[in-house]
N, C-alpha and C positions, 0 to 999 in steps of 0.2 A: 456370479453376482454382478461384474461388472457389465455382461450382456443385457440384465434386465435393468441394470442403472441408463444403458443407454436406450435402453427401448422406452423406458419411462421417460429421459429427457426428451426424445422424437417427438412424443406424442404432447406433451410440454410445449414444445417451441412450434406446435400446429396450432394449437388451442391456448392463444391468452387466458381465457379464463380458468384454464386448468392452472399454466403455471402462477396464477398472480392469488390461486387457491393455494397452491402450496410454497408460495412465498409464505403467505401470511401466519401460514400452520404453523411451519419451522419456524417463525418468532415469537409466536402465542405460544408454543410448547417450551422454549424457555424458562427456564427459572425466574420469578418476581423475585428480586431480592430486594430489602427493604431499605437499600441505600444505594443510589446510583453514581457514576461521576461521569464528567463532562461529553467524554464520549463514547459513551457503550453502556448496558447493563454491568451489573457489578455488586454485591453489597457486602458486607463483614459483620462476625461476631467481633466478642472482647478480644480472640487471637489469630481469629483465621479471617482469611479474604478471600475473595474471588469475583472472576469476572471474565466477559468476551474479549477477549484481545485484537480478533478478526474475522470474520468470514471468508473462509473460500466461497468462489463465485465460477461460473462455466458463461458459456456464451449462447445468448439468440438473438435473434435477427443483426449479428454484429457486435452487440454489447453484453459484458460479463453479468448475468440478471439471476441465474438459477442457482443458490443456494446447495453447493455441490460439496463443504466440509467448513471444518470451524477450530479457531485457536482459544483454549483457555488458559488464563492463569490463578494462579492459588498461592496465595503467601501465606508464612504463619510466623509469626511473631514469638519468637525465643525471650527468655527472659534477658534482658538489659542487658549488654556489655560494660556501655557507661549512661550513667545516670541521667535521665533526662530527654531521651533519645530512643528512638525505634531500631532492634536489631530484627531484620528480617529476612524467614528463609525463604525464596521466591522460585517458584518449577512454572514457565509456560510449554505446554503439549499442545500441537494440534496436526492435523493432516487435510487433506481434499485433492481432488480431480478438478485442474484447472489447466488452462492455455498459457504457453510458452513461444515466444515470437522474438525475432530477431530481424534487422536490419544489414546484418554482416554478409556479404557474400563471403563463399567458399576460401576463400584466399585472406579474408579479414577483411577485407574495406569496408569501410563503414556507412553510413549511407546513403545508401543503394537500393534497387530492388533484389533481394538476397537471391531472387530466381525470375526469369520471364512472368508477371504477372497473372499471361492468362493459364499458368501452372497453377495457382495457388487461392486460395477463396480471398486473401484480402486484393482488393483489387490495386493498390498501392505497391504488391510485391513482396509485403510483411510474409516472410515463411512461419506457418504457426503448426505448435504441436501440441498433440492434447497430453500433458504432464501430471500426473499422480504425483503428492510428495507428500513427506514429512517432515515438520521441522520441532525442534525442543531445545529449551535450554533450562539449565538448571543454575542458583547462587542464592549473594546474598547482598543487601541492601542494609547498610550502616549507616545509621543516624550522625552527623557532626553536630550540626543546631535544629531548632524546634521552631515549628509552625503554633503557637499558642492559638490560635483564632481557626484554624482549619484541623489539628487535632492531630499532626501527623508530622515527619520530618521536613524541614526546611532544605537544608544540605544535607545531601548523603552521597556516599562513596560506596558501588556497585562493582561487581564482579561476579561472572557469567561464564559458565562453559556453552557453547552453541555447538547446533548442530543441523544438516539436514541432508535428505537424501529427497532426489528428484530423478524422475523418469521421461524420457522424451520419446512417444510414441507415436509409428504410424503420422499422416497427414491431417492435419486438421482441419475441417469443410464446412460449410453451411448445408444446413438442415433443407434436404432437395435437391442434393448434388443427386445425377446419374453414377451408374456403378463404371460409367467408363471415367468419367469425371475424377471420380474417389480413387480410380488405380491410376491416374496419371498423375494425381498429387501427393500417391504415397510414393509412387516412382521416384519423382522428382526430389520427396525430403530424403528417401533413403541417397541417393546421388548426391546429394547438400551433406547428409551426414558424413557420408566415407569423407568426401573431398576434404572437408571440413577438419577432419580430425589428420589426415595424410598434412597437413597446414599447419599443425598446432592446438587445433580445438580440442584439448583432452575432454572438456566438456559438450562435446556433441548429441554421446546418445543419454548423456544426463551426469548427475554428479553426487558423488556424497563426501560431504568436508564438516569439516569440525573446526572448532576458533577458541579464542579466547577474547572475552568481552571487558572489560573493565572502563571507569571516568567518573565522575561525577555530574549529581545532577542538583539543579535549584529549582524548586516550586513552589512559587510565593500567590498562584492562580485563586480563585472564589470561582464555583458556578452554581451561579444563580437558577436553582430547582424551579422555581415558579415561570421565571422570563427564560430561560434558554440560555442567559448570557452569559458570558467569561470576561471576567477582568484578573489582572493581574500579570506577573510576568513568569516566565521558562526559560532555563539555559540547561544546555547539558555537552557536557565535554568527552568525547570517547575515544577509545584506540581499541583494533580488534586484531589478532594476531592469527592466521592460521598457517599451521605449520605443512611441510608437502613429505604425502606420502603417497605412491602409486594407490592404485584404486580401480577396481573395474568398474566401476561408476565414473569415473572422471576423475583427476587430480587436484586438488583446490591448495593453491598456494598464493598467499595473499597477505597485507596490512593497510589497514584503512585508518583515519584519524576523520574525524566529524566535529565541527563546533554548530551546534543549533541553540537560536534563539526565538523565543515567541512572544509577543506583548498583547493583552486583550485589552479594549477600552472601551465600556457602556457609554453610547453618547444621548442617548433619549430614553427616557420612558414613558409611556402614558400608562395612565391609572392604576400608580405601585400601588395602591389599595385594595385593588380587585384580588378574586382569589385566586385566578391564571390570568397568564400573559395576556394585555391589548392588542399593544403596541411597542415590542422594542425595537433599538439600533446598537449595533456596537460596532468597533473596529476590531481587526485581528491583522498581525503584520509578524511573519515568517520568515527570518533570515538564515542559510543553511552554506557552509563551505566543507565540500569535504572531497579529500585526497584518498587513492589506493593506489598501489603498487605491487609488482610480484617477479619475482626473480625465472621464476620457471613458467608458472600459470593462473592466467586471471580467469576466473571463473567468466562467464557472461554477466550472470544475476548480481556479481558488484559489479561490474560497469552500468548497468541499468538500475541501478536502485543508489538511493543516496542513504547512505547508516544513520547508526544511532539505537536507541532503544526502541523502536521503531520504525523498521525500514519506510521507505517512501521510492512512489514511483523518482527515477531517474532524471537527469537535465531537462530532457523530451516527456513532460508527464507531470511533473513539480512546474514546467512553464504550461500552462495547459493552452491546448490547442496546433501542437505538436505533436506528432504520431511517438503512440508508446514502443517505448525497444530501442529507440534511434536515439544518436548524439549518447553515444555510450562511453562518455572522456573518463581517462581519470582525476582529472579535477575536476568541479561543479561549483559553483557559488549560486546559488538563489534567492533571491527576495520575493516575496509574496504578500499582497495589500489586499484585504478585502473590506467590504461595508457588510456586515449581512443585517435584516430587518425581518425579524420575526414577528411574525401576523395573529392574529387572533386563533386560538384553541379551536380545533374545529369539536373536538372532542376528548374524555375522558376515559380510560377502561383499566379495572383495576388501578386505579391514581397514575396512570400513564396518560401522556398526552400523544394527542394528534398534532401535528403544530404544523403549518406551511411559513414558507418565509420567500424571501429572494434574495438574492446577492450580485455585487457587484465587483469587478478585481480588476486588477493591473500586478502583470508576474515579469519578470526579468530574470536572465540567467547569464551567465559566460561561463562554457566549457573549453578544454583547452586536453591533449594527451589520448590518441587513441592507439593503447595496447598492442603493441604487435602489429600495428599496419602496414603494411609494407607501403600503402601510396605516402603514407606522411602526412597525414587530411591536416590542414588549418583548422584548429579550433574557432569559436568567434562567440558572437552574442546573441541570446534569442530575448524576443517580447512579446507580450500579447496581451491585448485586454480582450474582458467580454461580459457577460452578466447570464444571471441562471435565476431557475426557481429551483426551489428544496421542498422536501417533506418529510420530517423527521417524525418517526414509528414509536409511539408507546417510548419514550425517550429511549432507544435501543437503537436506532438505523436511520442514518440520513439520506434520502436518495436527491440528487441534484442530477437537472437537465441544463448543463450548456451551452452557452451559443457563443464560439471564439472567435476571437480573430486577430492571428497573427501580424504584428506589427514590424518587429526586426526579424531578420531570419526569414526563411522558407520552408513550406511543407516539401518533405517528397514528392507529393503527388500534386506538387503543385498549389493546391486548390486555399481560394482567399477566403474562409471560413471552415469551420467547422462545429458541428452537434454534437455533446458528448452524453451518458447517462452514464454515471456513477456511481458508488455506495460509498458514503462515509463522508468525513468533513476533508477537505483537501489539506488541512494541517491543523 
């Protein structure tokens, strides 16, 4: 199976118009459900919910674009604990074949080029592996107070058992490497891997760890079905515990705490009387701190990801226009500003829209703590502004092209720009 998965993406990433054909399929083949939220498909009966939590994504011509697995979630609403309030039992499942990259040489320093460059397909040094995984977690979501105008909890108090297991395989290459090319990159990861784990890396050739989730969250947000927009505000407080137990997958020993906030702000509309969008603007502004620690082993993927109910790319990735993988601290603070202006419908299909827009930003980060380093790297401060177009799918998928440019801080590679293409809202 997996042989004809990869011969199907080859021929994929030769032919755009094949893959941008079955992009499209695997979104139209989706479920229409007949209520959506802010950002993804989604809709509910009287007791039950559901909805896309994520797409897994593979890569061509350098960016994750081929639709290779997908995350759902499904609540079902128990009858009341207390009065007035939503109790709910909430399972997110999902899996896919996706890319796994690191900045860490062999020895832990951070970053670097993890291997000689011309080893490896990114030309930056980024060592990548093609990673199958699975992740799930299961709970439940207790109402405190009530949202009367959106129909749903205002404050509620969450807990979550987590879990995942991931695989690190073989070299990962661009589509047209030589077969001398392909055995001297898988050479070189397996050489990354040994060293790697003789160091401390119990997560080398992959991992599987389990946690405990719990915090609270506030969501006072509106989105606006017709315009695109979101007002309103998000807070959500969390601590995730996992405990260590040997593993032939890799040991995951770890505790993370996350405070995330979000604010939306509609500042223009033209023609609220129309029956879809004109002309809107709104603000979005993203404020995220969060710490990990771990007595035995820090997995990679919490250094590289910032928590919460929602993982999010890392220090290097939440400041866009910094290579993903890199600046892997354990602390992070981010702020995030954007404008976005959503443009006229270009069309309708099944009451979904077409919508294009463009956005503008300014991100700022300070990381500080990198894990087991033995050099002792200085933390500091990253910046960057830049601006993108978007095109958001049948309200289900937003795709954004970036063009960055790093202001505080340094790429690896150097380079005083960067292009990015993306899926989904950056927060």
């Amino acid at each position: 199976m997996l042989k004809k998965l990869r011969r199907y993406l080859r021929r994929a990433a030769r032919r755009p118009l094949l893959l941008i054909f079955s992009s499209a399929l695997f979104c139209l083949a989706l479920p229409c459900p007949p209520e959506l939220g802010a950002e993804g498909g989604g809709g509910r009966t009287d007791r039950l919910s559901f909805g896309v939590a994520d797409l897994r994504r593979y890569f061509a011509w350098g960016w994750n674009l081929i639709p290779t697995g997908i995350d759902v979630t499904v609540g079902w609403k128990m009858p009341p604990w207390f009065t007035g309030v939503d109790t709910i039992l909430q399972t997110t499942v999902g899996g896919g074949y996706e890319g796994f990259g690191t900045f860490r040489a062999p020895d832990y320093t951070p970053n670097q080029p993890a291997v000689p460059p011309q080893t490896v397909a990114d030309p930056s040094g980024s060592l990548e592996f093609n990673s199958p995984n699975f992740q799930w977690q299961a709970g439940i979501r207790q109402g405190i107070l009530w949202n009367a105008e959106e129909d749903r909890n205002l404050l509620e108090l969450f807990l979550f058992y987590r879990g995942r297991c991931d695989r690190y395989l073989g070299g990962r290459h661009y589509w047209g490497s030589g077969d001398s090319e392909i055995a001297a990159i898988e050479s070189t990861h397996e050489d990354w891997q040994r060293d790697f784990e003789l160091n401390g890396g119990s997560d080398a050739y992959g991992i599987f760890g389990t946690s405990l989730f719990t915090g609270l969250a506030y969501d006072a947000r509106h989105f606006d079905g017709r315009s695109k927009a979101c007002d309103g505000i998000y807070a959500e407080g969390s601590f995730e515990l996992s405990p260590y137990f040997p593993s032939v997958m890799g040991a995951s020993d770890f505790w993370r705490v996350n405070l995330t906030a979000k604010v939306f702000k509609t500042l223009y509309e033209a023609r609220p009387e129309a029956e879809s969008n004109w002309f809107t603007v709104y603000a979005g502004s993203c404020f995220a701190v969060d710490y990990a620690d771990a007595r035995r082993q820090m997995p990679l993927y919490v250094m590289q990801t910032l928590g919460g109910s929602e993982l999010r790319k890392g220090l290097a990735g939440a400041v866009r226009g910094f290579e993903d993988f890199s600046w892997d601290t354990q602390l992070k603070i981010v702020q995030n500003l954007e404008v976005r202006f959503n443009l006229p419908v270009i069309c309708s299909i099944r009451s979904r829209d077409i919508l294009p827009g463009l956005v503008i930003y300014f991100d700022l980060g300070y990381g500080a703590g990198y894990w087991n380093d033995p050099a002792d790297t200085e933390g500091g401060f990253l910046g960057s502004t830049g601006a993108g177009v978007f095109v958001g799918m049948l309200d289900f998928l937003y795709t954004h092209l970036y063009f960055q440019v790093p202001l505080i801080g340094r790429r690896i590679d150097g380079a005083a720009f960067a292009v990015d293409l993306d899926l989904g809202m950056h927060f």
